[in-house]
C-alpha positions in Angstrom: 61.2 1.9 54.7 63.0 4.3 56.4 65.2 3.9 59.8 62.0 5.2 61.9 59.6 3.3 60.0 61.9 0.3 60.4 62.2 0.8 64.8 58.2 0.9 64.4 57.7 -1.9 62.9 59.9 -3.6 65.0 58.2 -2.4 68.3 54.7 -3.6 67.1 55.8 -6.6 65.9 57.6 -7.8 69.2 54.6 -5.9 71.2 52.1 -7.0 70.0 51.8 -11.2 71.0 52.1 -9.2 74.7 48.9 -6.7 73.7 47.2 -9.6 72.4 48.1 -12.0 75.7 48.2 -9.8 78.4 45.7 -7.1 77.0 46.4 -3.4 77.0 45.9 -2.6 80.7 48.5 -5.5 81.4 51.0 -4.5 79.1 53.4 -2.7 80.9 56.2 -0.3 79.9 58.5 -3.0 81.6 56.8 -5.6 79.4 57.6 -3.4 76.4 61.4 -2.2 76.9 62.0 -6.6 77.8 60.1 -7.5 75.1 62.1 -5.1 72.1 65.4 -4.7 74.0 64.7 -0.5 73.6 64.9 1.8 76.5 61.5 3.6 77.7 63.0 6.6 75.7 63.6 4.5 72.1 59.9 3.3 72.2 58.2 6.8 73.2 60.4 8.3 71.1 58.6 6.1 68.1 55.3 6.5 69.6 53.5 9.1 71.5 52.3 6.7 74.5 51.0 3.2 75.2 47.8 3.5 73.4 49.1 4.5 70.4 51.6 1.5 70.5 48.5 -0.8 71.7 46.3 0.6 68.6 49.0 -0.2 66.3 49.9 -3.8 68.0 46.1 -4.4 67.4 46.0 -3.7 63.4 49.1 -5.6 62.8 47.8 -9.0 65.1 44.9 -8.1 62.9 46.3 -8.1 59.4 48.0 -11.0 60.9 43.9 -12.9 60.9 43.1 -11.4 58.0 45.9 -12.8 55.8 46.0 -16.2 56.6 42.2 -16.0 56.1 42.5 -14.5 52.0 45.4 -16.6 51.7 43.3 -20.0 52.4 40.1 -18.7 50.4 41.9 -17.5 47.5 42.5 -21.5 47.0 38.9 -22.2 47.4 36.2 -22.2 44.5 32.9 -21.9 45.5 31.7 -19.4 48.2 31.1 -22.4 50.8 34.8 -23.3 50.3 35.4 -19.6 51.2 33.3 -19.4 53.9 34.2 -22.7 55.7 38.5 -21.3 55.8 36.8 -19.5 58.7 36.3 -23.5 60.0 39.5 -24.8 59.3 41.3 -22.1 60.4 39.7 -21.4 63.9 39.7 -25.1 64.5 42.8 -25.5 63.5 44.6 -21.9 64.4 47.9 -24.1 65.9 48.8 -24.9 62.1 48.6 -21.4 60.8 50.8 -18.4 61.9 47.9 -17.0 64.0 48.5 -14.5 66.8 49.8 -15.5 70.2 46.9 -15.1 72.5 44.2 -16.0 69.5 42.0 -13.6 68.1 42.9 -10.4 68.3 39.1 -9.0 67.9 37.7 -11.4 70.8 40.5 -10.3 73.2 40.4 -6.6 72.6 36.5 -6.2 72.4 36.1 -7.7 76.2 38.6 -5.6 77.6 37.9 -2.6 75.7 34.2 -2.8 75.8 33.7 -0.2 78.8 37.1 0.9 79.2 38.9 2.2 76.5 37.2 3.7 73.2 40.1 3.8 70.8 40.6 0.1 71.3 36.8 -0.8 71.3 36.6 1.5 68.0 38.9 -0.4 66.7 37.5 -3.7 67.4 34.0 -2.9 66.3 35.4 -1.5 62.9 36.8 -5.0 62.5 33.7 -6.3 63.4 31.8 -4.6 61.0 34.6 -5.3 58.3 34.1 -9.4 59.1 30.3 -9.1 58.7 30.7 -6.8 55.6 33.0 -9.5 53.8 30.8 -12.2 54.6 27.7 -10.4 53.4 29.8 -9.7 50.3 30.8 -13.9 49.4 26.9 -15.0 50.1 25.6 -11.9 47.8 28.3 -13.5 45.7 26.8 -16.5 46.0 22.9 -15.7 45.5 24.3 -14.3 42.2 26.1 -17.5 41.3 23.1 -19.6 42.5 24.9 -20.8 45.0 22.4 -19.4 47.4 18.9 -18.4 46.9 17.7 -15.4 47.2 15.7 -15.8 50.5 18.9 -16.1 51.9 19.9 -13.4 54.1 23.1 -12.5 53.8 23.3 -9.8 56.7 21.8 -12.3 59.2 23.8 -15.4 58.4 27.1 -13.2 58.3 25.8 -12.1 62.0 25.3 -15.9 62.6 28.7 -17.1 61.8 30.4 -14.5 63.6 28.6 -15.1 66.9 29.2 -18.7 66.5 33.1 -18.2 65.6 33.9 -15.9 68.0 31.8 -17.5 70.8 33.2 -21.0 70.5 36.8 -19.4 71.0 35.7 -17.6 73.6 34.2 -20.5 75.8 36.9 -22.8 74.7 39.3 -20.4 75.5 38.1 -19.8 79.1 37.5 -23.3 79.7 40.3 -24.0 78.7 38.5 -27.3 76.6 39.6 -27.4 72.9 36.6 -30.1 72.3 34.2 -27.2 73.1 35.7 -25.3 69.9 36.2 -28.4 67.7 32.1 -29.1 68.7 31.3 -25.2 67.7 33.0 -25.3 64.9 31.9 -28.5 63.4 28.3 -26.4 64.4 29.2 -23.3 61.8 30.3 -26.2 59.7 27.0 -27.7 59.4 25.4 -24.0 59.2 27.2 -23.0 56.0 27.1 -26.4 54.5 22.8 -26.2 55.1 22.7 -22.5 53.7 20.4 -22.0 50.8 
């Protein structure tokens, strides 16, 4: 990795707990230069603006989920092992080197829903990718005869996302852990029932 190569990585890295807190429109260029100790100049001259730093501050908080999510089903077995790492790990996000701010997908979908397209792009490709992987394991799964093949895989991906992602979302503005904990022990009991 080159020198350039290197200062980018370091300004996403050290950006992007701020993207993920604060969100893009409260990021600020202030926020940026105190956060990497580079002038206004250094980061701009890395990157062409603020959304390109934002876009980038996004796929690494990302890559961030999406690791410690592999890492923890590569040690399961069976495709319920896999699928309830998404459990554990959203109940239990403190113990894993998860984003500051939580999910990165959550945060950036409702601020980028009607206001910015590159972010919202992003956040629906992520969707899509989640729901794609899950589809993938259960398919997996009808073919192991784990699952049978009534079961549809396209639906209960669907189910387990909006269940996920909307337990962090009213815990998170509740501020009431218990309300996660209860939703997840919910998707719990879904994949644990799925035939």
């Amino acid at each position: 990795m080159g020198k350039a190569e290197q200062t980018r990585a370091y300004i996403v890295e050290k950006t992007a707990p701020i993207f993920n807190t604060k969100g893009y429109a409260g990021t600020s260029l202030t926020d940026m230069t105190d956060a990497t100790g580079l002038t206004k100049g250094s980061i701009y001259g890395n990157f062409e603006n603020k959304d390109e730093v934002a876009l980038a501050a996004f796929d690494y908080n990302l890559a961030k989920v999406r690791g410690i999510i592999k890492a923890e089903m590569d040690k399961q077995a069976t495709v319920k092992e896999k699928l309830l790492v998404y459990v554990d790990v959203y109940e239990n996000f403190m113990n894993y080197p998860f984003p500051i701010g939580g999910c990165p997908i959550l945060n950036t979908a409702i601020e980028a829903d009607d206001t910015h397209p590159q972010l919202k792009k992003k956040a629906v490709e992520a969707i899509i990718n989640w729901k794609n992987l899950i589809i993938k394991l259960i398919e997996k799964g009808i073919e192991t005869k784990e699952f049978t093949t009534a079961l549809d895989a396209e639906q209960a991906a669907l189910t387990l996302i909006a269940m996920i992602e909307g337990g962090v979302m009213v815990s998170k503005l509740t501020g009431k852990p218990g309300y996660r904990k209860a939703v997840m022990q919910s998707v719990a009991d879904y994949i644990k029932n799925m035939k």
